[in-house]
C-alpha positions as CSV (number, residue, x, y, z in Angstrom):
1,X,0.0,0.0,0.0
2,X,3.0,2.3,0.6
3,X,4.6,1.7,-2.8
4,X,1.3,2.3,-4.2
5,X,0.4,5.6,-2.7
6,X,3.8,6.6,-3.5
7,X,3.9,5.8,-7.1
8,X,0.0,7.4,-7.1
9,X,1.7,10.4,-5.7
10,X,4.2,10.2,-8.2
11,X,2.4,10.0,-11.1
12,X,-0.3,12.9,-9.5
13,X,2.8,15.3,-9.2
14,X,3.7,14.9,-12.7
15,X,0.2,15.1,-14.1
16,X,-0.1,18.0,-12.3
17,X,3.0,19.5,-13.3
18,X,2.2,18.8,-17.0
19,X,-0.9,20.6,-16.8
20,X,1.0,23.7,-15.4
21,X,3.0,23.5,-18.7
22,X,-0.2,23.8,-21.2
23,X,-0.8,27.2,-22.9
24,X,-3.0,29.7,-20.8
25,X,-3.3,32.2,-18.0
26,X,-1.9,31.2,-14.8
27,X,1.5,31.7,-15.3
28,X,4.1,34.4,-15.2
29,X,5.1,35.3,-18.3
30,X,3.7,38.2,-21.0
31,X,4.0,38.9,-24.3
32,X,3.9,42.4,-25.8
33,X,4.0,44.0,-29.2
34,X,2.6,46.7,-31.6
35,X,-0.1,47.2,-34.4
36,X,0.3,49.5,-36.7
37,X,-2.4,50.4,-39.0
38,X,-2.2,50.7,-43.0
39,X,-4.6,53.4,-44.9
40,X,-5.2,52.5,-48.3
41,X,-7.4,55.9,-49.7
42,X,-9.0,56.1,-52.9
43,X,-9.2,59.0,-55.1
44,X,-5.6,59.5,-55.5
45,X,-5.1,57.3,-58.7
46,X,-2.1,55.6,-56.7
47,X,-1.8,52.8,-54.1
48,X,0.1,55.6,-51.9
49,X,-0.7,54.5,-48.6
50,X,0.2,56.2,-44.9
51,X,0.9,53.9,-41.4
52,X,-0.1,55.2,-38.2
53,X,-0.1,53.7,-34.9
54,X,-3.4,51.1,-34.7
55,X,-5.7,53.1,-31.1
56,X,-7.7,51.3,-29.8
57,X,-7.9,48.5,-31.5
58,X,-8.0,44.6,-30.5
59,X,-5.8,42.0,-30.7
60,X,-6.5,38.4,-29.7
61,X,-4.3,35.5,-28.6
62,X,-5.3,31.9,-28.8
63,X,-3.5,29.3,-26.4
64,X,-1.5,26.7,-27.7
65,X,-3.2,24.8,-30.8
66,X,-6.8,25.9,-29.6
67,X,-8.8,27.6,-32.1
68,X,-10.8,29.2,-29.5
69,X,-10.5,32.3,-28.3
70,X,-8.3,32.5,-25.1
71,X,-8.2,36.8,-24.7
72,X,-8.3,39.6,-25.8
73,X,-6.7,43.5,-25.3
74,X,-7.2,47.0,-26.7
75,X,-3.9,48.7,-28.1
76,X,-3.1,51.8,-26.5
77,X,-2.4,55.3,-28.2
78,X,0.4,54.0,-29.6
79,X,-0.7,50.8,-30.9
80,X,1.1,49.4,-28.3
81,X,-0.3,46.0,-26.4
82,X,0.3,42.8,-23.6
83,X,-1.4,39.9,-22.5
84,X,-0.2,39.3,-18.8
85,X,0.1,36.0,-16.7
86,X,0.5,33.2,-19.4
87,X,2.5,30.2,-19.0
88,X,5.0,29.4,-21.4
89,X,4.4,27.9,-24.5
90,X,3.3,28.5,-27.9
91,X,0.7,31.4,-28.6
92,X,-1.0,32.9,-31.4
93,X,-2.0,36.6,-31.7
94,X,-3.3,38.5,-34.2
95,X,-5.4,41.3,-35.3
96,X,-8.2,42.2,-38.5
97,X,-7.6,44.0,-41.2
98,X,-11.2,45.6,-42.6
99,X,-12.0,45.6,-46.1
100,X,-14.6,48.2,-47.3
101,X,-17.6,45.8,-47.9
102,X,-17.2,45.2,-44.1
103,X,-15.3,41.7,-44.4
104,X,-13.0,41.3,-41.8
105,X,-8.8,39.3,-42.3
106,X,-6.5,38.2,-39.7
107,X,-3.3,39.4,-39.8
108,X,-1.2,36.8,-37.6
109,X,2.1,36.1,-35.7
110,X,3.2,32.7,-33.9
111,X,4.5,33.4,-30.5
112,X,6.6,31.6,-28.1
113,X,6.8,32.5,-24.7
114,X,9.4,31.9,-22.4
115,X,10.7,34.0,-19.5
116,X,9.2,37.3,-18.3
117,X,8.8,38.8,-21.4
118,X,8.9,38.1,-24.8
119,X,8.4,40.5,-27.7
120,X,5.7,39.4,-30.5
121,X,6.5,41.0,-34.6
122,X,4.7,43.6,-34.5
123,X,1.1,43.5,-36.8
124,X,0.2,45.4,-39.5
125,X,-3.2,46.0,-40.0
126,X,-5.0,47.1,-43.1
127,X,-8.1,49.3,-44.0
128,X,-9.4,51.9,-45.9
129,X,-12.0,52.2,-49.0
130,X,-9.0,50.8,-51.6
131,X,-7.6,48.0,-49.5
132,X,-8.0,44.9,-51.6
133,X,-9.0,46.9,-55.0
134,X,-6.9,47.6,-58.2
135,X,-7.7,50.0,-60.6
136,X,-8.2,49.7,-64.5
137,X,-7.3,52.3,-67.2
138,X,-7.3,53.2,-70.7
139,X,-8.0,55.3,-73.5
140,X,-10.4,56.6,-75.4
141,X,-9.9,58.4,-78.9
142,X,-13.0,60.7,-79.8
143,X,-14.2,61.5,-83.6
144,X,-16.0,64.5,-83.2
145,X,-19.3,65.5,-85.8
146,X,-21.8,68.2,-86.0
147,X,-24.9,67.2,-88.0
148,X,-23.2,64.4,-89.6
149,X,-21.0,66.2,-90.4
150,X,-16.9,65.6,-89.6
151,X,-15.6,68.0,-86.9
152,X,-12.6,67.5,-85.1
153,X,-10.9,64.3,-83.4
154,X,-8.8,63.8,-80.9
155,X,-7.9,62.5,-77.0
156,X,-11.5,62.3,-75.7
157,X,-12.3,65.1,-73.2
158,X,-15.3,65.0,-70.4
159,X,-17.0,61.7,-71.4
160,X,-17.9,58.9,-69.0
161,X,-16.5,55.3,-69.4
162,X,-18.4,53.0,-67.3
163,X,-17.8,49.2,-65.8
164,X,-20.1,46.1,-65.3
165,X,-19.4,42.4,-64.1
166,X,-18.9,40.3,-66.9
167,X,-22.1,38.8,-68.4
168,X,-24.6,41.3,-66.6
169,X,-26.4,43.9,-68.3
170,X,-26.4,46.7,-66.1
171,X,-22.9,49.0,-65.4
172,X,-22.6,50.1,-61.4
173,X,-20.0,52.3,-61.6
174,X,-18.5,55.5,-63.9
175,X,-15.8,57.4,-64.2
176,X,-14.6,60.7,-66.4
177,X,-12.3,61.1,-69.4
178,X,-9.7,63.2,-69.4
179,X,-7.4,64.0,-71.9
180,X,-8.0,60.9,-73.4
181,X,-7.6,59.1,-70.3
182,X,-9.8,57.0,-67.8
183,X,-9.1,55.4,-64.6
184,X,-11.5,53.2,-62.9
185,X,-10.9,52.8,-59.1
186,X,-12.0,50.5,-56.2
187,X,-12.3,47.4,-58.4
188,X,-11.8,43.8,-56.8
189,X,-10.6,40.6,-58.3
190,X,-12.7,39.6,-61.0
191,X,-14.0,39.9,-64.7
192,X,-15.2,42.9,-65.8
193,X,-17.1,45.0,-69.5
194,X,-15.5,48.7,-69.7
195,X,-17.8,50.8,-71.8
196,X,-17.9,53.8,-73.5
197,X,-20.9,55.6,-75.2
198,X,-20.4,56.1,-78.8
199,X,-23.2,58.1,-80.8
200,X,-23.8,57.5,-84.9
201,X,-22.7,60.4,-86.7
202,X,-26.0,60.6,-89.1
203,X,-28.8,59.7,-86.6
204,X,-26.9,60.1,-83.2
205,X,-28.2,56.3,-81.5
206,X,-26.1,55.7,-79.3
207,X,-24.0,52.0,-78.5
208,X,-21.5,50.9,-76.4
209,X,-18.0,50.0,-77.0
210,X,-17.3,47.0,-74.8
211,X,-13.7,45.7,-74.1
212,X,-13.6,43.0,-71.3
213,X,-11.1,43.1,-68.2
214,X,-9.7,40.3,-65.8
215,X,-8.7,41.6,-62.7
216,X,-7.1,38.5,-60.8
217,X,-5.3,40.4,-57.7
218,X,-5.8,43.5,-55.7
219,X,-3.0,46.6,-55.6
220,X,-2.3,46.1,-59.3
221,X,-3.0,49.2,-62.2
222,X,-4.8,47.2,-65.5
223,X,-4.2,48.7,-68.4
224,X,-6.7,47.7,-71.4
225,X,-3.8,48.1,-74.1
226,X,-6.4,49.0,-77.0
227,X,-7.7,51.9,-77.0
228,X,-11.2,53.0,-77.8
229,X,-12.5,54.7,-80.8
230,X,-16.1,56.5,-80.4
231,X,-18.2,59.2,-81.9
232,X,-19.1,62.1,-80.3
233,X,-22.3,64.4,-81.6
234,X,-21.7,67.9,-80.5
């Protein structure tokens, strides 16, 4: 009965101390890092972006392999966050990037903790109404006629070119012609029908010029290398 109580006591100790090993609160040690947010604007025909510190913003950690949530903290004014009393062992933490349709990313880091302290890479977070877009442009070359009669022709000026998903009917989205040149912004991965109006010189119906687009991966300028060729009543 002695060796058996001993060995139970044994074997208890080391369950017991295995247990204090697993990922999770309890322990001593911390992890701390930053988050820095990316701002991708719009309406600056570029992908120039500026990176601030990410306020206020949370970041999660997950213990070990566990997909579940474990915590979560709020970065301070200068992006700057810890998660306090783990144990040591393997962590992940991570933060979302927002898209402007309201879909949410995970930007991620694997951390291992050991010690006091350890540092975690710092996250960089993404947002803003171009993250995850590209933008398509082209030309347009404009025969100009009065009456049916021949005019002028040039670099289109002040028309509209416009842009539907491939194989619908209606366009959802416009933009202006300037000196010849269009540049359609905000545009995500996928197959696309650039437009222009052109009008017939005697009778002035008017059709569109179609050209189709792929678009297979955001932060990328698509140039449609032939141009188009309307007519323009005036």
């Amino acid at each position: 009965m002695k060796i058996y109580g001993y060995l139970l006591g044994i074997c208890s100790a080391c369950l017991l101390a295995s247990c204090n090993t697993d990922e999770g609160l309890g322990g001593s040690s911390s992890i701390e890092g930053y988050v820095y947010e990316v701002i991708h604007y719009d309406d600056n025909f570029s992908f120039a972006t500026d990176t601030f510190p990410a306020i206020g913003k949370k970041v999660y950690i997950n213990f070990g392999n566990e997909s579940a949530l474990g915590d979560d903290v709020d970065t301070g004014f200068d992006g700057y966050y810890r998660f306090n009393y783990l144990t040591e062992g393997n962590y992940t933490v991570y933060s979302t990037s927002s898209y402007n349709s309201g879909k949410k990313e995970a930007v991620v880091t694997k951390v291992k903790a050991s010690g006091r302290l350890t540092k975690a890479d710092t996250l960089f977070i993404h947002s803003g109404k171009a993250f995850g877009t590209s933008m398509i442009k082209g030309t347009v070359y404009a025969t100009y006629y009065h009456n049916g009669s021949y005019r002028a022709e040039g670099p289109a000026q002040e028309l509209r070119v416009y842009i539907r998903h491939a194989g619908e009917e209606a366009f959802y989205d416009d933009a202006r012609i300037v000196d010849g040149i269009f540049i359609i912004q905000k545009v995500v991965p996928g197959r696309y029908e650039i437009g222009v109006p052109s009008e017939d010189k005697d009778t002035e119906a008017v059709t569109m010029v179609i050209k189709p687009i792929t678009v297979t991966e955001a932060g990328v300028l698509y140039t449609i290398d032939e141009q188009f060729n309307v007519n323009v009543a005036v």
